[in-house]
N, C-alpha and C positions, 0 to 999 in steps of 0.2 A: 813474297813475289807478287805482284802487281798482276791482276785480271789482263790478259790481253784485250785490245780494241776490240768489239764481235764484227763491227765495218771492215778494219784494217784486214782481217780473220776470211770476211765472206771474198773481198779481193780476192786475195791468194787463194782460195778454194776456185774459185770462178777460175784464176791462173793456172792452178796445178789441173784443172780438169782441160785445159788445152796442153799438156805434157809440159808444163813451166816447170822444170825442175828445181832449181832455185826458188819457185815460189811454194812447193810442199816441203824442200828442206826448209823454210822460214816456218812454215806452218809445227815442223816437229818440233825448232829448236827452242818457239814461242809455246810450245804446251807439250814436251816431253819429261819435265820434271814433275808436272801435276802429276799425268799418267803414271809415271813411275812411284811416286809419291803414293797414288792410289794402289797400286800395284803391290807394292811392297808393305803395305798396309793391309791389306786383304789375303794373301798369299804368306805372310809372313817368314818370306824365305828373297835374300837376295836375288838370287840364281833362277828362281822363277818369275820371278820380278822382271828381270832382265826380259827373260823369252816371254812376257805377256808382254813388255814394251814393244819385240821387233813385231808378235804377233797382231798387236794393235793396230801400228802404222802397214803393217802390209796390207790389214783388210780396209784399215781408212783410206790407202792408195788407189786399190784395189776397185773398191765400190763406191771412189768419190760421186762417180755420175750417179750412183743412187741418192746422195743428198737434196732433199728436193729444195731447203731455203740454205744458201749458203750462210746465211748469220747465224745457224741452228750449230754451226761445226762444232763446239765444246761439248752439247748436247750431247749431238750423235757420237762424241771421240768419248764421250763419260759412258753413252750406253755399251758400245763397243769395248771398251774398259771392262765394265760391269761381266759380259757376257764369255772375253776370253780370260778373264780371272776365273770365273763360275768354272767355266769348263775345266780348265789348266788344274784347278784343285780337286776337281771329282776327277780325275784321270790319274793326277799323283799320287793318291792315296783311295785304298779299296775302302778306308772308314774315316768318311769326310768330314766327320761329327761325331767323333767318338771324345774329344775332350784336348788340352792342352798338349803340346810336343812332348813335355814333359812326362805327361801323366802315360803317354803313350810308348814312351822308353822305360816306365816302369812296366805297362804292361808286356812287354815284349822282353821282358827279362833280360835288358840293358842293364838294369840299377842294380850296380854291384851287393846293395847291403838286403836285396828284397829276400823274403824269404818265399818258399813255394805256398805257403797256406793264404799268407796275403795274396802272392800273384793272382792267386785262385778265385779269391774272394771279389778284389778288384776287377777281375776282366768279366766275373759273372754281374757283377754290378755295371758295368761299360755295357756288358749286351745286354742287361734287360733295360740301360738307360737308352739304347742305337733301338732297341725293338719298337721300346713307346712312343722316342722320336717318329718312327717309321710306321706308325698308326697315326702320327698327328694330319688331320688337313696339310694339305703342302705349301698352302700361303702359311699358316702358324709356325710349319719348321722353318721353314726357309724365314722368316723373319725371327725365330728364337736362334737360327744359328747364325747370321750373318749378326746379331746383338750380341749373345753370348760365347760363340764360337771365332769368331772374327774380330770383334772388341767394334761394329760399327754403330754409329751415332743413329739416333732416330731418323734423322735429315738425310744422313745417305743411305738408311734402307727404305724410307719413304723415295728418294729418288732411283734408287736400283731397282724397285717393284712398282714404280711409278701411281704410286697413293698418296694419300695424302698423311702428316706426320699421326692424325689423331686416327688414323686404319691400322696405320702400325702400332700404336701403342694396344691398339684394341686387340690385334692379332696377337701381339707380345703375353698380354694380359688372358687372355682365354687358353692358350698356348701352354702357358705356365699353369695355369688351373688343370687342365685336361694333363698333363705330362702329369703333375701330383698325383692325383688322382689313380692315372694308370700306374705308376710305382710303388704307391699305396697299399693296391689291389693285388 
C-alpha cells in the first residue's frame, strides 16, 4: 500500500479539527491498515490489535487540536501507536518479557508432555532471566525487548524511542553484554 499524500493528510486534519466528519473517517480509512499492521505486529495478538486500533483513533480524535503541524499526522498516529500498544501489553500480561507465548504455556503448565522437574527448572531460569532484565538501564531493556521480544526492526525501535538507528544498536549491544554478564553471575 502506497504512503498517503502528508498535504492531502494535513487537509483533513485541518477538517476533522472543525468537527468534518467525513474528513477524519478519510483520515482512518487512508492509514488504518498501517496502525493495525503496526498493532498486530507488536501485540501479537489479533484481539488486541483490534482494541489498540479503536484506542488509537479515539485518542487521535480526541486530542487532534493538540497536533501542532498538521503534515506531522502519520508521525504523531505512529507515536500514538507506539504508546497504546506499550500500555495494552504491560496491562495484559503481569510478565511482559518473560519470553515467547509459547515458552510461556509451557511455563504455566499448559504443555501436556512437561514434566514437573523441567517446569521447575524453566520458570526459575524465566525469573532469574525477568530479574536481570529488571536491573538493566530502562533504555537497554526496553530496546532488548521490543528487538527480541516483539521481533521489531532497528528502524522501528529507533523511531518508538525516537534515537537514532546507531543508539539503538549501541543500547542493544551493551544490553546484551550487561544481561550476560548478570546470568553469568
Amino acid at each position: 500500500m502506497l504512503e498517503p499524500n502528508h498535504q492531502y493528510l494535513a487537509e483533513l486534519v485541518v477538517r476533522s479539527r472543525r468537527q468534518d466528519a467525513e474528513a477524519f473517517a478519510e483520515l482512518y480509512a487512508l492509514t488504518y491498515h498501517k496502525v493495525y499492521s503496526y498493532a498486530l505486529r507488536y501485540l501479537k495478538d489479533e484481539y488486541l490489535a483490534q482494541d489498540a486500533l479503536q484506542e488509537v483513533y479515539l485518542a487521535a480524535y480526541c486530542n487532534m487540536d493538540r497536533l501542532k503541524d498538521p503534515a506531522m499526522f502519520i508521525a504523531w498516529l505512529n507515536r500514538i501507536s507506539f504508546h497504546v500498544c506499550y500500555d495494552l501489553q504491560r496491562r495484559q500480561s503481569r510478565y511482559p518479557y518473560w519470553g515467547s507465548p509459547e515458552l510461556l504455556k509451557f511455563v504455566r503448565e499448559e504443555h501436556p508432555d512437561s514434566d514437573p522437574e523441567a517446569l521447575a527448572l524453566h520458570a526459575s531460569e524465566l525469573l532469574h532471566l525477568r530479574q536481570a532484565l529488571d536491573e538493566l538501564p530502562s533504555f537497554q531493556r526496553e530496546a532488548l525487548v521490543m528487538r527480541y521480544y516483539h521481533g521489531m526492526k532497528l528502524e522501528e525501535i529507533a523511531h518508538a524511542m525516537k534515537l537514532s538507528r546507531s543508539t539503538v544498536k549501541r543500547y542493544i549491544a551493551a544490553g546484551k553484554t550487561r544481561l550476560a554478564r548478570k546470568l553469568q553471575g
